[in-house]
Phi, psi and omega in degrees: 000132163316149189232118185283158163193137173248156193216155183274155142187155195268169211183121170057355170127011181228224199225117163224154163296117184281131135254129201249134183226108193281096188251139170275163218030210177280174179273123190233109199285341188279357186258005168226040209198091173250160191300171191140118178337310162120190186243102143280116186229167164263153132211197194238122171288123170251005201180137187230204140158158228264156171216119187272155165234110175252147202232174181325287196254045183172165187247139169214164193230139166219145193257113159236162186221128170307129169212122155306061179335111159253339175201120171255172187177141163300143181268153178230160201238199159206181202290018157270358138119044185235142166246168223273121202275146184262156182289118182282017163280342193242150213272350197295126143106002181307163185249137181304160160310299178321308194263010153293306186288329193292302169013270180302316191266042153068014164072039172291073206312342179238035193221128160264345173261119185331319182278102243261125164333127154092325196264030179218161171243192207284316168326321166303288191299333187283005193246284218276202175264140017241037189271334195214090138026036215079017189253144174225174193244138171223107161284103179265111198275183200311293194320330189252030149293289193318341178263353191301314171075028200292147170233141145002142189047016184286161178246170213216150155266133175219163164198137201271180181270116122082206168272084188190163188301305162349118178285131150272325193208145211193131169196138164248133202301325190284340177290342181244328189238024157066034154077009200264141185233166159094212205258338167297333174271348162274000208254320190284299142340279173317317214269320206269305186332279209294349165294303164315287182340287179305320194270312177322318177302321232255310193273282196120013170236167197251075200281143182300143183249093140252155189261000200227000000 
């Protein structure tokens, strides 16, 4: 079983909390990860903190972020194996909290929490759903944190690895759409989706989609 520990350390000039969690043998991310297209969603980050996972032979680090689900949908790819963004406008496949949360923890049939048994403690799961309404945990490795510029309320784009908490692709939305929130920043979304979408048809290539 994992063994939890917190710890202060400062981050940008303030305070975020550390949790440290001690797994036997080696760290396998994939032992929390089951199979399933995984989730693409928006929210508002309300909350942050560093979570070490130390192993037999090694240290891994991770930045999760507290986030306020305003609309998750199974993710889906094309054929170039890029995914494909939903109109976050239309309420059809959108996913319940409740089925966001089975998602994120790897389809734990007895887990009501975004968060896969053993890597958090309780203290933690007393932050997310269904304890806090929609609110989920997105474990981010370090590196695709750094360009980000992310701040407290920022609102964020994500699509997780498979089914699990674990980030594949991460944007931060304010940073592309100048802060627009509400139906104008899904209004906005939708127009750059569906412009990538048309040009991808066009060229016939699998051209990197980052918008920024």
């Amino acid at each position: 079983q994992p063994t939890n520990q917190h710890n202060r350390t400062k981050m940008s000039g303030g305070k975020i909390e550390s949790s440290a969690t001690s797994v036997s043998g080696e760290w396998d991310s994939s032992k929390y990860t089951s199979k399933g297209k995984g989730a693409v969603g928006i929210g508002s980050v309300i909350g942050e903190r560093f979570q070490i996972i130390t192993s037999k032979s090694d240290i891994i680090r991770y930045h999760v972020l507290l986030v306020q689900v305003n609309r998750a949908y199974t993710a889906s790819f094309n054929k170039y194996e890029k995914v494909v963004i939903p109109d976050f406008r239309k309420d059809e496949g959108k996913l319940s909290e409740d089925q966001l949360a089975s998602v994120l923890n790897g389809g734990e049939s007895d887990n009501k929490s975004p968060v896969p048994k053993g890597l958090t403690e309780s203290k933690d799961l007393n932050l997310v759903h269904p304890n806090k309404k929609g609110v989920i945990e997105l474990w981010v490795e370090i590196d695709k944190m750094k360009a980000l510029g992310l701040k407290l309320t920022d609102d964020i784009q994500f699509v997780t690895k498979g089914n699990s908490i674990f980030v594949l692709e991460i944007k931060n939305l304010n940073n592309l759409f100048g802060g627009m929130k509400g139906g104008e920043l899904l209004n906005q979304i939708a127009k750059l989706s569906d412009a990538h979408m048309k040009e991808d048809e066009a060229t016939g290539t699998a051209e990197d989609d980052e918008w920024d």
